[in-house]
C-alpha positions in Angstrom: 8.9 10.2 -10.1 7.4 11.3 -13.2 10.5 10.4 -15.4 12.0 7.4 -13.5 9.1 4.6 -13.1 9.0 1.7 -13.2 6.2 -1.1 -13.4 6.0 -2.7 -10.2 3.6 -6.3 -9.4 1.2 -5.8 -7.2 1.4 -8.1 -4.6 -1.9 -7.9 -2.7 -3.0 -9.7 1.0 -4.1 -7.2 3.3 -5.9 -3.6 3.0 -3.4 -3.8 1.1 -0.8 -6.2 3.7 -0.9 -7.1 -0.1 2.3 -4.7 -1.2 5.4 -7.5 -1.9 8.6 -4.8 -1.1 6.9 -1.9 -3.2 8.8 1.1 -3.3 8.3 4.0 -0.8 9.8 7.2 -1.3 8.6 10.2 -3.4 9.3 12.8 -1.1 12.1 16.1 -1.2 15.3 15.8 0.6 14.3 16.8 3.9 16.5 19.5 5.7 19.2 19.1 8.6 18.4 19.7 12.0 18.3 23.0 14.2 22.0 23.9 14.7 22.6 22.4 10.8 23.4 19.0 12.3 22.7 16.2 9.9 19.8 14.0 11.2 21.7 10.5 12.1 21.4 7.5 9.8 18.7 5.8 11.9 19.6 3.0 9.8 19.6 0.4 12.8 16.2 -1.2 12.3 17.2 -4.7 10.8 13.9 -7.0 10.1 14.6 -10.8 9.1 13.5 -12.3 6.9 14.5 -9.3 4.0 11.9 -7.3 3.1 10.1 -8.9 -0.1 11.9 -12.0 0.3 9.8 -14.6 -1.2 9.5 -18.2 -0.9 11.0 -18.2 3.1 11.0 -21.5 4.8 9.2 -22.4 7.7 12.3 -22.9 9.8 13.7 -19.1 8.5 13.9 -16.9 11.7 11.7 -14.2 12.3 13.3 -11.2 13.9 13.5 -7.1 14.4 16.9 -6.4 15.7 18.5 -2.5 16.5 22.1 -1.7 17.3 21.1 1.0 19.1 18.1 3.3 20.6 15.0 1.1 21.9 12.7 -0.8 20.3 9.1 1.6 20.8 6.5 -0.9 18.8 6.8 -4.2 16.7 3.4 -5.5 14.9 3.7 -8.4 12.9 0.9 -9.9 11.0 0.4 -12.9 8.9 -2.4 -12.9 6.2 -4.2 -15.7 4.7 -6.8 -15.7 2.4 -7.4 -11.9 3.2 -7.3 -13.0 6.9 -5.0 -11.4 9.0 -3.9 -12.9 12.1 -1.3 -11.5 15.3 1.7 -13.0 15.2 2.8 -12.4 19.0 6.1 -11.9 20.1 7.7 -9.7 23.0 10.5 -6.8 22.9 13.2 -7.9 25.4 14.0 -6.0 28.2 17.1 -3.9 26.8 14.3 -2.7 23.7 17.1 -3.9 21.1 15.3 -6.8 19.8 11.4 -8.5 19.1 11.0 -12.1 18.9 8.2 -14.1 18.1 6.9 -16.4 20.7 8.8 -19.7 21.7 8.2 -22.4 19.3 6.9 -20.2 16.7 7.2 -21.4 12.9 6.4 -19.3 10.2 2.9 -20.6 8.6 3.4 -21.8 4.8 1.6 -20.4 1.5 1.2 -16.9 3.6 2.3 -13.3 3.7 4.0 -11.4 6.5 4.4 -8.0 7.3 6.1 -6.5 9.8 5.9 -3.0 11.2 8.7 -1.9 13.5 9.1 2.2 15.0 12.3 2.5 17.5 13.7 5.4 18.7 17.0 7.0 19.0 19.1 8.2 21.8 17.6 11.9 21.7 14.1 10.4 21.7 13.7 10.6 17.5 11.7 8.2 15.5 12.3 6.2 13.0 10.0 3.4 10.9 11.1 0.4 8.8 8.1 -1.9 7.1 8.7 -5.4 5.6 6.8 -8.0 3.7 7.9 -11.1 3.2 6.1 -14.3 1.7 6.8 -17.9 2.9 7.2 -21.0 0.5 4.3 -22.7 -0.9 4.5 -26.3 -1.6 5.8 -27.3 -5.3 3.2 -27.9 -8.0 0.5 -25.6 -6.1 -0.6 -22.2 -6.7 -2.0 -19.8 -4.5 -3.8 -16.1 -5.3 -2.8 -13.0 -2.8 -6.0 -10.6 -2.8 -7.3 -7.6 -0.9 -9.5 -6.6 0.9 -9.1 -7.7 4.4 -11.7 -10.6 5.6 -14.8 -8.8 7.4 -13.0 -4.8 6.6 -15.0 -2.0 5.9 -13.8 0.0 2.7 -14.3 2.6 0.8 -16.4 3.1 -2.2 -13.3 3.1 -5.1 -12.4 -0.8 -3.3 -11.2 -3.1 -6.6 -10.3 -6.8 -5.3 -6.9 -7.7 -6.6 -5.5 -10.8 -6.8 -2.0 -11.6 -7.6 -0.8 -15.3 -8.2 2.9 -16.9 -7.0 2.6 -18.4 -10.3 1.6 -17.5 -13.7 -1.5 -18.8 -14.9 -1.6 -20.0 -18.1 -5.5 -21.4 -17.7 -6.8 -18.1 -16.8 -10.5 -18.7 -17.9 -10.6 -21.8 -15.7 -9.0 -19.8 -12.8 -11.6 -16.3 -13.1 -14.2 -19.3 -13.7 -13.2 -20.6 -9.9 -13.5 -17.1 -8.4 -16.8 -15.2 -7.8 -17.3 -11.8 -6.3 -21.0 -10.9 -6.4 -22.5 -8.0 -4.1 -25.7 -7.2 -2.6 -27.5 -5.7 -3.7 -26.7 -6.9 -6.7 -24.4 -5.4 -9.0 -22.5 -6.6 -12.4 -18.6 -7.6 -11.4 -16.4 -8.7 -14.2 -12.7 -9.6 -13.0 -9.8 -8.4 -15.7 -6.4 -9.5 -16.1 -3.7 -7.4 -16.8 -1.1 -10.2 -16.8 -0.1 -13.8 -16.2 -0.5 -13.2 -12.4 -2.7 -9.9 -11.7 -6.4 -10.4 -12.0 -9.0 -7.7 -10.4 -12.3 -6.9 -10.5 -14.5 -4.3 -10.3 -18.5 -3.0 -10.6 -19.3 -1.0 -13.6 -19.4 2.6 -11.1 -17.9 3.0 -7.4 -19.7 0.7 -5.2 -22.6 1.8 -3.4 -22.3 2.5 0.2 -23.6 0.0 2.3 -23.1 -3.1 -0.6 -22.0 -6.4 1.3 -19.5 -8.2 -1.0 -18.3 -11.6 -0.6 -15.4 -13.6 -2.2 -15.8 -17.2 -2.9 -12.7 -19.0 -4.1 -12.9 -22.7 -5.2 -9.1 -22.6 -6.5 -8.8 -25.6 -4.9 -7.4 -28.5 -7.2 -7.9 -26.4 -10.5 -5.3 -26.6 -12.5 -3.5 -23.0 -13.1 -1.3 -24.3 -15.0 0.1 -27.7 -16.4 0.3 -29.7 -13.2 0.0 -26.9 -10.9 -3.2 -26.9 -8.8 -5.1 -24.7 -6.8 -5.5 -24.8 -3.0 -7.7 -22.1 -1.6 -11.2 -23.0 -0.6 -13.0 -20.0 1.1 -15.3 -17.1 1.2 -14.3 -14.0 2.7 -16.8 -11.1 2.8 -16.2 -6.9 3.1 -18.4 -4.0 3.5 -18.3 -0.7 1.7 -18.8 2.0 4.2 -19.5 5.7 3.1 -18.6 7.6 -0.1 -15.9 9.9 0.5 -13.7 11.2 -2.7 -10.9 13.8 -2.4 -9.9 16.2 -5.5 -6.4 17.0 -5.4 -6.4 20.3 -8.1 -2.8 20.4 -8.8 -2.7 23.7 -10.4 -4.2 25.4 -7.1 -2.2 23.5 -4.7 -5.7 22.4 -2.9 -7.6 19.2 -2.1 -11.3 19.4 -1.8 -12.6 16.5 0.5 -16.5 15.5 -0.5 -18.5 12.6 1.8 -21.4 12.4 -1.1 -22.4 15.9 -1.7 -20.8 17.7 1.2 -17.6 18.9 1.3 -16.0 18.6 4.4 -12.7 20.3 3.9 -10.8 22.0 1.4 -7.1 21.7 2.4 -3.6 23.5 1.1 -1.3 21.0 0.1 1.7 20.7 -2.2 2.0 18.1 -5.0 4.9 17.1 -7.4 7.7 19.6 -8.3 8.4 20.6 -12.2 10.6 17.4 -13.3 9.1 15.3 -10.8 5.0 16.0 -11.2 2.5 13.8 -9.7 0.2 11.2 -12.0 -3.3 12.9 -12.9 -6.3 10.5 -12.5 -8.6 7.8 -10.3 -6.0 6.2 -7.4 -7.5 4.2 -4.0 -6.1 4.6 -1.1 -4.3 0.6 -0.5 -2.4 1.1 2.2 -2.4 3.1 5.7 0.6 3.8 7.5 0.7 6.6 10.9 4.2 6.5 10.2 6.9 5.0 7.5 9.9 5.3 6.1 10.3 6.7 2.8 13.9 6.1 0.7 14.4 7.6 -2.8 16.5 4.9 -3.7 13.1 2.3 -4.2 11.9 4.1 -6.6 14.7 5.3 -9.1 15.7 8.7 -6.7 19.7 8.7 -7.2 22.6 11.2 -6.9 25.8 11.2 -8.9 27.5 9.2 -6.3 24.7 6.8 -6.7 23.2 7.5 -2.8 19.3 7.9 -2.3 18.3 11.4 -3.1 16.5 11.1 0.6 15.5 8.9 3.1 13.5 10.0 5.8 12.7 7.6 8.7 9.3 9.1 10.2 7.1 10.4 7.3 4.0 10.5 9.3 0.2 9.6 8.0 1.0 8.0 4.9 -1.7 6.6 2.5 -0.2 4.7 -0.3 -2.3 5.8 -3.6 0.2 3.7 -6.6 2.4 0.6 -6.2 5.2 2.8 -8.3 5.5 4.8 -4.6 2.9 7.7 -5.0 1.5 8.5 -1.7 -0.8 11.4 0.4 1.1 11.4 3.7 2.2 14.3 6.5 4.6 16.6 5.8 6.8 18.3 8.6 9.8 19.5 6.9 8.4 21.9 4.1 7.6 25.7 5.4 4.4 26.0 6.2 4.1 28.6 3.4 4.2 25.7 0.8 1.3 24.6 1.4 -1.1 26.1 -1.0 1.2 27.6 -2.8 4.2 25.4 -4.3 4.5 22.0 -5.5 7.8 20.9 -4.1 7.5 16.8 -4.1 9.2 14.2 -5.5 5.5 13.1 -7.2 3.6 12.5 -4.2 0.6 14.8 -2.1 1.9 16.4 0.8 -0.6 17.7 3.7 1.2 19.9 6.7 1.8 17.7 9.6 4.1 18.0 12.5 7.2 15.8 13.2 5.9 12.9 15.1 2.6 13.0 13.4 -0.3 15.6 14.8 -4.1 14.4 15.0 -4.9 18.4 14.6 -2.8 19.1 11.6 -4.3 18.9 8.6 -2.8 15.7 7.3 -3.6 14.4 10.8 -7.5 15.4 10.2 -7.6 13.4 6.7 -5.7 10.3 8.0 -8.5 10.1 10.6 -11.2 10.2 7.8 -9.8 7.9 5.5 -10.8 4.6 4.8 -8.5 1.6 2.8 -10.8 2.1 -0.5 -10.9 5.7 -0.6 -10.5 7.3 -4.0 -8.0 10.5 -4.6 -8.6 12.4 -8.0 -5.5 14.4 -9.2 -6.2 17.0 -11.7 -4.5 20.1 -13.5 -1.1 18.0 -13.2 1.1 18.2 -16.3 2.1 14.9 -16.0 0.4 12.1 -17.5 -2.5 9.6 -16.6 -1.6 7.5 -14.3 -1.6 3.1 -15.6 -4.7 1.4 -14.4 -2.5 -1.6 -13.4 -0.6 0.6 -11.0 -1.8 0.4 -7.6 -5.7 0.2 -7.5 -5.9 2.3 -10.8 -8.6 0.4 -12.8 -11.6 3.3 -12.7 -9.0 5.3 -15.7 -10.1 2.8 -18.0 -13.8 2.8 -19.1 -15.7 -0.3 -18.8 -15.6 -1.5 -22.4 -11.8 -1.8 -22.3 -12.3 -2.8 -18.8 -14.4 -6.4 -19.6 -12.0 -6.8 -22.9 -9.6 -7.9 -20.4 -12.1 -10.8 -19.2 -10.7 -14.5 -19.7 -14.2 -15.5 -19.7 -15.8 -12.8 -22.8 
């Protein structure tokens, strides 16, 4: 990861249901099976629409489809406005294929995820995750933001919108937004381009602050003849202060609720050529298990096939929209942990295959809230872009209001 990024928008809806296809993948090649048998493909989880199709009609069909194995879960959600609603549906009796509910259209101006785990012949798992975004009507513009309507969060949460079209009025369009907090707190939103606006308190919030998001988008104009059409408040509440230092150097993460540390845990971090970001990331996204593939994030061979693709990487917590994440690890020795950075730039935990609540990365997942902030230190790569992922606490507050459409 550390020499192959690349910028990626963040597309923001849920806790984060907000991530439009960003990459997953930043972990080794994992190893064959007992017996040195290949692990099968698992590559028979087809989700329609694509994953970060954009602009999908009403009419498009919605569908999670396998050639072989059975069909163990299907959850797809539709968020808007930070609310996110079922979408129900039903496996068929065979397990090879999920279908919405009869006379189901796809809602317009929204997001869609879908979250599909099946499993093989021999009883193996395997994950595929989509997002999608349906069409919004011409001349209109619409902002995706996190958090969830009526979440709890951590402390490090920063409310990110991203627009389906760039704003060229941006004063009038931060103008038509308000975040405030109570107890009060100074909030000052800050855009880092043409369709990414956050904002943020001065400090982590305090736990226990009620914040509410009025938008009054509706009929301002974004852009020459392109109008706003959100009108609604949606409110979240920041739960405890947890923050977790991940000390690169000593292969260890130290995980504090205030004071107190809980836990200090072994892990394993980003290899020599491949080293994991230093710096202030929030936890945007929670997965108990996902696929990760080299290929979305620049991991290549000669031939030009994905470095690695594992199907069931269990626990994962997505820290960076470039594709760093904290997630279970089941296929390193148990010696690495603590003692070897062996990643393709993201924070392994020990975990078992399948995902175990008693394992280590088990134990964190359990204790982690969407909000969360990881700290990486003694890494000798770089700091890591405050536009990437919920990054914005690596720049200090001065540079931080500069960005400010309104001064």
């Amino acid at each position: 990861m550390a020499r192959r990024r690349t910028r990626t928008v963040l597309a923001v809806v849920l806790v984060w249901t907000g991530l439009l296809a960003a990459p997953i993948g930043c972990t080794p090649r994992p190893p064959a099976d007992a017996g040195g048998k290949p692990r099968p493909p698992a590559d028979t989880i087809r989700i329609t629409p694509d994953d970060g199709a954009k602009d999908v009609a009403a009419d498009s069909k919605l569908e999670v489809k396998l050639s072989s194995g059975r069909l163990e879960r299907v959850k797809v959600t539709r968020t808007e406005d930070a609310q996110a609603i079922d979408v129900p549906g039903s496996i068929s009796e065979d397990g090879l294929r999920w279908r919405p509910r009869a006379g189901t259209r796809l809602a317009l101006a929204a997001q869609y995820r879908v979250d599909a785990v099946a499993l093989d012949a021999h009883g193996r798992r395997a994950a595929r995750n989509a997002t999608f975004t349906t069409l919004v009507p011409e001349h209109r513009f619409i902002g995706y933001f996190n958090p969830e309507n009526r979440s709890t969060v951590g402390t490090g949460m920063i409310v990110s919108f991203v627009f389906n079209q760039k704003i060229k009025e941006r004063a009038a369009v931060q103008r038509a937004i308000r975040v405030s907090a109570h107890p009060p707190v100074e909030i000052v939103g800050r855009w880092f381009d043409s369709q990414r606006l956050d904002f943020r308190p001065r400090e982590y919030w305090q736990p226990g602050t009620k914040v509410s998001i009025d938008l009054r988008l509706r009929d301002v104009e974004g852009a020459p003849d392109v109008y706003g059409i959100q009108h609604k408040t949606t409110t979240f509440t920041v739960g405890r202060s947890q923050i977790s230092t991940v000390d690169v150097r000593n292969h260890t993460m130290e995980v504090r609720r205030g004071e107190r540390l809980l836990a200090t845990l072994p892990v394993t971090a980003g290899a020599r050529d491949t080293t994991t970001y230093n710096g202030k990331m929030v936890v945007s996204e929670m997965f108990d298990v996902t696929r990760m593939d080299g290929a979305t994030v620049g991991f290549r061979n000669e031939t030009g096939k994905s470095e690695y693709d594992i199907k069931d990487v269990p626990h994962a917590m997505r820290l960076t929209t470039s594709g760093t994440f904290l997630h279970g690890n089941y296929w390193a020795h148990p010696s690495v942990f603590g003692s070897a950075n062996t990643s393709h730039g993201c924070v392994g935990l020990r975990d078992e295959k399948g995902g175990s609540q008693s394992s280590p990365a088990g134990w964190f997942f359990d204790r982690t809230l969407v909000g969360d902030v990881i700290e990486v230190v003694n890494s000798p790569d770089r700091q890591v872009d405050p536009w990437n992922g919920l990054s914005g606490w690596n720049m200090d507050w001065a540079d931080w209001k500069a960005g400010s459409a309104l001064g």
